[in-house]
C-alpha positions as CSV (number, residue, x, y, z in Angstrom):
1,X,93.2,148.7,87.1
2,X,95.0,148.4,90.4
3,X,98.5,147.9,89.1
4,X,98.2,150.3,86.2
5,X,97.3,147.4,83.3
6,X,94.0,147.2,82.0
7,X,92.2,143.6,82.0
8,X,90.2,143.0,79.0
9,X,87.0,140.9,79.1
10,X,84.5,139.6,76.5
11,X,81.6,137.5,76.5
12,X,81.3,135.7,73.4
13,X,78.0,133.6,74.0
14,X,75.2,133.9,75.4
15,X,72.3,131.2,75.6
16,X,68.8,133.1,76.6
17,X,67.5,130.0,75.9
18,X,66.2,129.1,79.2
19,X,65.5,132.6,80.8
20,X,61.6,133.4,80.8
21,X,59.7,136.5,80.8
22,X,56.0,136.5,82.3
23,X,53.6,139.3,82.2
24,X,50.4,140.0,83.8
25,X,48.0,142.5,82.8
26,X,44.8,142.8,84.7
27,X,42.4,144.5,82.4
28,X,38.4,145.7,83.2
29,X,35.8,143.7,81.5
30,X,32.2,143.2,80.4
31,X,31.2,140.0,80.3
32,X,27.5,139.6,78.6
33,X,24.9,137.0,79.6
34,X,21.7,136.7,77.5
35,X,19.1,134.7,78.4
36,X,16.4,134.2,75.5
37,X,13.7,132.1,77.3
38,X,11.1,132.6,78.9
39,X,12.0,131.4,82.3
40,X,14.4,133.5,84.4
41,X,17.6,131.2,85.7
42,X,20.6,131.7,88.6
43,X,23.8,131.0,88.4
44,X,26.9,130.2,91.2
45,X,29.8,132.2,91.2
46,X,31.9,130.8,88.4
47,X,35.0,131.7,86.2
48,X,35.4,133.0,82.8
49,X,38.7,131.8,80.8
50,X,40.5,133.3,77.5
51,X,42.2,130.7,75.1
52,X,44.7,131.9,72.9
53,X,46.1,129.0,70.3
54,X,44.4,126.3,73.2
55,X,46.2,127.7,75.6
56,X,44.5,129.9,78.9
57,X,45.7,133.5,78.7
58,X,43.2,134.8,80.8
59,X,41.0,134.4,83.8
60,X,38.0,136.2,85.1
61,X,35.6,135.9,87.8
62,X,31.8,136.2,87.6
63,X,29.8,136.7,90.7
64,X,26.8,134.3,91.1
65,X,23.5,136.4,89.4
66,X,20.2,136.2,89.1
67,X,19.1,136.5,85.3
68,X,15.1,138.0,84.4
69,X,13.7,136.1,81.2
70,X,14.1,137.5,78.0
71,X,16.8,139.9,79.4
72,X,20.4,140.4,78.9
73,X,23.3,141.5,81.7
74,X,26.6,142.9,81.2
75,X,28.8,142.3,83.9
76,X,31.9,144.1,84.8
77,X,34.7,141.9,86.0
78,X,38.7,142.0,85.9
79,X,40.4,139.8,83.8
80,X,43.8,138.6,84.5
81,X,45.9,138.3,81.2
82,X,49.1,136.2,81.6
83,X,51.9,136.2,78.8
């Protein structure tokens, strides 16, 4: 209002079509491994993943482990949720 008239504006569309919003959440987990046999196993490091409608939401990693027979582990691990 430089010149003492006001200037009037107005949007009257507006497409949010193509804007995108993305989330992550990183979020403590336990992961559980149960072996039933009777043989002990080891495993690599190797990585967990969360589907959600066939689609990944989340990853995790799991830290290579050495597993007793006829023994169960719960792991603690981070999971990174995406949205």
């Amino acid at each position: 209002m430089a010149n003492g008239k006001s200037s009037r504006r107005s949007i009257k569309n507006i497409d949010f079509s193509a804007l995108t919003a993305n989330v992550t959440l990183s979020l403590g987990t336990v992961v559980a491994i149960e072996n039933p046999n009777y043989g002990s196993f080891k495993y690599k490091n190797t990585t967990s993943y969360v589907t959600y409608h066939g689609e990944v939401v989340g990853v995790a990693p799991i830290e290579q482990r050495y597993v007793p027979a006829r023994h169960k582990l719960n792991i603690t691990t981070s999971m990174e949720l995406t949205a």
